[in-house]
C-alpha positions in Angstrom: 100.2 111.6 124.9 96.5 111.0 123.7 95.4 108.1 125.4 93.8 106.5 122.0 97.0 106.3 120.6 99.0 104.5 123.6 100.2 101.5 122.5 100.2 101.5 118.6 103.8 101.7 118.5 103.6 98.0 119.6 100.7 97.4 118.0 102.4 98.5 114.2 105.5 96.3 115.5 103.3 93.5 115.5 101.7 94.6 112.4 105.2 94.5 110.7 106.1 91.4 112.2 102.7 89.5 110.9 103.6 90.8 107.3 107.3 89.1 107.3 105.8 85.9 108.8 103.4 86.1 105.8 105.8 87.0 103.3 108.2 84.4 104.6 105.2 81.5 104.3 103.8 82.3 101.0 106.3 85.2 99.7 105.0 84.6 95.7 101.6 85.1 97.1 102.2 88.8 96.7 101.3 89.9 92.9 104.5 91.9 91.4 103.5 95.6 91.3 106.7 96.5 89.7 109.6 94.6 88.1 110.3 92.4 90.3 108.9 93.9 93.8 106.0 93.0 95.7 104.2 94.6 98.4 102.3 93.5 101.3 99.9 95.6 103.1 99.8 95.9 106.7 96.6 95.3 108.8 95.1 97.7 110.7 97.6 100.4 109.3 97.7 102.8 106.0 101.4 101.3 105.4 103.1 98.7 103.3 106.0 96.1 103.1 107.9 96.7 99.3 110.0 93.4 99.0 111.9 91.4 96.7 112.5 87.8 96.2 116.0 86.1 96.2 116.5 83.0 95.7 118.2 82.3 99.6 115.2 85.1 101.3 112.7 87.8 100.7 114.6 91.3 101.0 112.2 94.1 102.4 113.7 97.5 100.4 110.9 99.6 101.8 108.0 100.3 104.4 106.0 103.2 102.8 103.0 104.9 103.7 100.2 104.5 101.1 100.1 108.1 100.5 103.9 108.1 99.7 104.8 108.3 95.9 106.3 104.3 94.8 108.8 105.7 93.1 110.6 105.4 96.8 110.2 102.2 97.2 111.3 101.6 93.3 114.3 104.1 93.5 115.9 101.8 96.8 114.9 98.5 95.4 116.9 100.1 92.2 120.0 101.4 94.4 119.1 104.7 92.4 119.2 106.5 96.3 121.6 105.6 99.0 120.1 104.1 102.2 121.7 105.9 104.8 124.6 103.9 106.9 124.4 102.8 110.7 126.1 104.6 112.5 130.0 103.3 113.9 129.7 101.6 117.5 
């Protein structure tokens, strides 16, 4: 492994885990990009949170690399794809 890129696995993990505490806080502070779902970028990485608000939580549908086409995130957040299952313990 390169030894600039040990450690930004942890590093995106935090990353991912300062967007949800920001989306949790202030989750309408995120302008709708499309019908109802938001997105948060990430700092420090070329990736983003796709989210929707209900009324009980936020619901993340999506973490997307900028250079990926929306329609991802848009196709989940519309069940138009299937998310794939966990597998049986």
């Amino acid at each position: 492994m390169n030894e600039s890129a040990k450690g930004f696995g942890g590093e995106f993990y935090d990353r991912v885990n300062e967007a949800l505490a920001s989306i949790e806080v202030n989750p309408q502070g995120y302008a709708v990009v499309f019908d109802a779902l938001r997105k948060c970028h990430l700092r420090q990485f070329p990736y983003s949170l796709w989210f929707k608000l209900r009324e009980d939580n936020s619901l993340v549908v999506a973490c997307l690399h900028s250079k990926r086409d929306s329609r991802l995130a848009r196709e989940r957040a519309a069940r138009i794809i299937s998310l794939p299952k966990p597998p049986e313990p």
